[in-house]
C-alpha positions as a Markdown table, in Angstrom:
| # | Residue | x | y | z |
|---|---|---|---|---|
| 1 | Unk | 99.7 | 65.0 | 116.4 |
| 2 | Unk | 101.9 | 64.8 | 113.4 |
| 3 | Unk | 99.3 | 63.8 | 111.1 |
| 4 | Unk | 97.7 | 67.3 | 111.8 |
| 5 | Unk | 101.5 | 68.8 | 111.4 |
| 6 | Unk | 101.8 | 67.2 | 108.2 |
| 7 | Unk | 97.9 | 68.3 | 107.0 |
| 8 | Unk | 98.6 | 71.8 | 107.6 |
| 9 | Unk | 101.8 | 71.8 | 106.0 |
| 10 | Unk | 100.7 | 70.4 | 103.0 |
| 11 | Unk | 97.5 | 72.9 | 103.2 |
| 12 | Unk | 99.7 | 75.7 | 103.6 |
| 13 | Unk | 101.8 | 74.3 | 100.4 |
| 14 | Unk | 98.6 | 74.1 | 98.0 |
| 15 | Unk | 97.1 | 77.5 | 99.5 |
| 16 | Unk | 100.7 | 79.0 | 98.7 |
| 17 | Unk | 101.0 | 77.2 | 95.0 |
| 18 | Unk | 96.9 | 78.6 | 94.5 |
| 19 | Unk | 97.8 | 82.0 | 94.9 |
| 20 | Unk | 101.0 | 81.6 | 92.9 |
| 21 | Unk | 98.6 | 80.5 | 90.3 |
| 22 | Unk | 96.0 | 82.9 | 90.5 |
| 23 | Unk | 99.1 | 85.5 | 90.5 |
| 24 | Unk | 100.4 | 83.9 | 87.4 |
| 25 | Unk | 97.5 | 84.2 | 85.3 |
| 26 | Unk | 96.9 | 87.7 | 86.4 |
| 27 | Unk | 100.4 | 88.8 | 85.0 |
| 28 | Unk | 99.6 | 86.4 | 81.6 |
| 29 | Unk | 96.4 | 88.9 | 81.4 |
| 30 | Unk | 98.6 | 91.7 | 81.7 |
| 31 | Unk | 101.3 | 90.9 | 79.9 |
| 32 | Unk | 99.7 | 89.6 | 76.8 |
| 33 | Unk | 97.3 | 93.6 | 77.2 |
| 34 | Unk | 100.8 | 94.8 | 76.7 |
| 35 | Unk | 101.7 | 92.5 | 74.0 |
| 36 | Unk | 98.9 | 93.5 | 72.5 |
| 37 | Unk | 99.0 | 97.3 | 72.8 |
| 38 | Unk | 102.8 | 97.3 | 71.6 |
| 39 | Unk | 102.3 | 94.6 | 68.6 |
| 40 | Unk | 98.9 | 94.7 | 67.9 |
| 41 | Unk | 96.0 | 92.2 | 68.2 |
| 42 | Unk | 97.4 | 88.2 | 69.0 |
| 43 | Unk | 94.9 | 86.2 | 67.4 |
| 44 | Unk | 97.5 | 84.8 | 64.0 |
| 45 | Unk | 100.0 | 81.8 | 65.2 |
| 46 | Unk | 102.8 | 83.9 | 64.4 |
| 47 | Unk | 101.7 | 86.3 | 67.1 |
| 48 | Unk | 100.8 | 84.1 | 69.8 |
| 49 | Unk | 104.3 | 82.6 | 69.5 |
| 50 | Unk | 106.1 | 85.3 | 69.4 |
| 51 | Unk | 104.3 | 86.2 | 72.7 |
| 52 | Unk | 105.2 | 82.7 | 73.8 |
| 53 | Unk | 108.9 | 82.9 | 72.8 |
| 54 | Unk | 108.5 | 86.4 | 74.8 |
| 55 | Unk | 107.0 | 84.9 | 78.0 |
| 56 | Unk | 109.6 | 82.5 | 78.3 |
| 57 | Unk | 112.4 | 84.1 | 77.6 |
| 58 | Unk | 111.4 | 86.7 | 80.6 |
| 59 | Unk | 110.8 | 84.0 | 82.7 |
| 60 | Unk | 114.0 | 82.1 | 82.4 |
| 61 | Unk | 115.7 | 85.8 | 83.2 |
| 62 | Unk | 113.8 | 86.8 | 86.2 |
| 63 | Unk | 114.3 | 82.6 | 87.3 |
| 64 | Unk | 118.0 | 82.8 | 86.9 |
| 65 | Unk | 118.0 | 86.9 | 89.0 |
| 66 | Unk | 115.9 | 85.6 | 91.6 |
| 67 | Unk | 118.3 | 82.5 | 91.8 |
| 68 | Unk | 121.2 | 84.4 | 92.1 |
| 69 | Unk | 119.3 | 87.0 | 94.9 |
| 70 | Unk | 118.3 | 83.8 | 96.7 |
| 71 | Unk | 122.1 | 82.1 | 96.6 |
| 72 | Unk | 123.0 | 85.8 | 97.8 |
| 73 | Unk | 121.0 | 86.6 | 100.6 |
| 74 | Unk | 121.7 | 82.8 | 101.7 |
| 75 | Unk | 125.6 | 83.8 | 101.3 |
| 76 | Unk | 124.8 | 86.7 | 103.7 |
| 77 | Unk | 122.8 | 84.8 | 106.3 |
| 78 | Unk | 125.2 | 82.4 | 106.6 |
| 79 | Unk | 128.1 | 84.7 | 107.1 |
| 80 | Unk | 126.2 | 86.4 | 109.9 |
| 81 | Unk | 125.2 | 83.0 | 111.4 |
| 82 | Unk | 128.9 | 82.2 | 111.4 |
| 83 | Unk | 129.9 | 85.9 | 112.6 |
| 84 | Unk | 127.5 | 85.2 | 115.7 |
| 85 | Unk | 128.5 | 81.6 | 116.2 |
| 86 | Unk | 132.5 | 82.7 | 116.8 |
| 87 | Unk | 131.5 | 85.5 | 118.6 |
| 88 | Unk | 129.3 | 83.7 | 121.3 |
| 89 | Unk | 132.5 | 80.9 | 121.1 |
| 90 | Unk | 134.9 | 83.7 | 122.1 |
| 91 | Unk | 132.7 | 84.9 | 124.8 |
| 92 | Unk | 133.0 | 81.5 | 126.5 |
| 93 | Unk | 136.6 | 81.4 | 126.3 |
């Protein structure tokens, strides 16, 4: 029984990261169509850095914002957790 447990958790975990993929490279397409349109055509090594640079640079922001979301929505959950957990210990009092 927990060999099936463990295969379906690690199938739901590729599934997930196969969909992240496919969802990355859709946004690289789009991106570098809007790279494109805005600086023109990315075929010189200058270009394709500077989209690189680009790329990363908005992916370290939007790591570090959803970071700080996550650490906040985890403050929040466990303040309500705690709320409920001293309420249900006055109640037995």
């Amino acid at each position: 029984m927990a060999l099936s447990v463990d295969v379906i958790d690690k199938l739901a975990a590729l599934i997930t990261a196969a969909f992240g993929l496919v969802a990355a490279l859709a946004w690289n397409g789009a991106i570098q169509a809007i790279f494109a349109e805005i600086f023109g055509e990315q075929s010189t090594i200058p270009a394709m850095l500077g989209y690189a640079v680009f790329v990363t640079v908005l992916a370290v922001l939007f790591t570090v914002w959803i970071g700080a979301v996550s650490n906040k929505s985890k403050a929040l959950a466990e303040k309500a957790s705690s709320k409920a957990a001293e309420k249900l210990h006055h109640k037995k009092e």
